[in-house]
N, C-alpha and C positions, 0 to 999 in steps of 0.2 A: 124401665124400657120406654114407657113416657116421653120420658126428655129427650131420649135419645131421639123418638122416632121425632119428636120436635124440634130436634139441633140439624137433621137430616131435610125436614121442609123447609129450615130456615138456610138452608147452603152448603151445612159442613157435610164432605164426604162422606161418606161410610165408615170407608179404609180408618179414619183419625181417629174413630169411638170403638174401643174397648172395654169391657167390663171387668172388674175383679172383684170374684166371691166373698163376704165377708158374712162374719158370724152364722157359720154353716152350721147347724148343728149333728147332722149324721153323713156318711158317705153317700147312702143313697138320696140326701137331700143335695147333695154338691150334684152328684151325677145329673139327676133331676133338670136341675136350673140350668148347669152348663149345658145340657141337650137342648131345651127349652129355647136358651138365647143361639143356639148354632143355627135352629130351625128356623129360627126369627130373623136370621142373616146376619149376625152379630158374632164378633170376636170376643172370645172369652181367655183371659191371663190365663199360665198354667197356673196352678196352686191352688191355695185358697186359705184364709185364715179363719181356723174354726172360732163357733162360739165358748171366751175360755175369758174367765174372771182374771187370769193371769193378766192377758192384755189387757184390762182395764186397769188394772194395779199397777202395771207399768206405765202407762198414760197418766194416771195419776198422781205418780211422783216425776214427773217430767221426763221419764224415758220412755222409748218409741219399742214401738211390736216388736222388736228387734231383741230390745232386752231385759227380755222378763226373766224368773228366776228358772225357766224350764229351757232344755236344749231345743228338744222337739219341738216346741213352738216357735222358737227362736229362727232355725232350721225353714221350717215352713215358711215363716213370714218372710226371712230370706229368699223362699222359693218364690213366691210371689213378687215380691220387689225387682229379683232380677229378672223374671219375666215381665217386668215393665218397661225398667229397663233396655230390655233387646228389643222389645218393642218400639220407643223413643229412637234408638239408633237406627231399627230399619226403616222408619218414618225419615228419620235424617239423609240415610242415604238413596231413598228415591220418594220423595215427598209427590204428596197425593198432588192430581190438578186439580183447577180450580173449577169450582161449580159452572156449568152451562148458562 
């Protein structure tokens, strides 16, 4: 959150920063953070990709979160990608103005 509030004093919008949960380790640790950064003023992707040895195993043979040997992980990660996704698009179709 650092950076962010840092990328915010130096110009960029609000609207353009985004967060996405990574290596969650339980649901009430997701819930937790995404309340935390809503309350801080911050946009939070839906999803989140827990903490799972899987995605590292796929990263480390040169495939992405996407595809690991588990559905549901695979599922998730999707969930979060495309929530980035929609996000980029509606960035696209009404881009933030520019700082004051």
């Amino acid at each position: 959150m650092r950076l962010f509030n840092e990328l915010i004093t130096a110009g960029i919008p609000r609207a353009r920063l985004v967060f996405a949960l990574n290596h969650v380790l339980t649901d009430a640790e997701e819930q937790a953070a995404r309340e935390y950064l809503r309350e801080a003023g911050y946009e939070v992707l839906s999803g989140f990709l827990p903490s799972k040895t899987s995605y590292r195993d796929a990263q480390n043979h040169g495939r992405s979160v996407t595809e690991t040997r588990i559905d549901a992980l695979n599922a998730k990660a999707h969930r979060l990608i495309q929530s980035l996704i929609n996000k980029v698009d509606a960035m696209a179709d009404h881009p933030a103005s520019p700082p004051d």
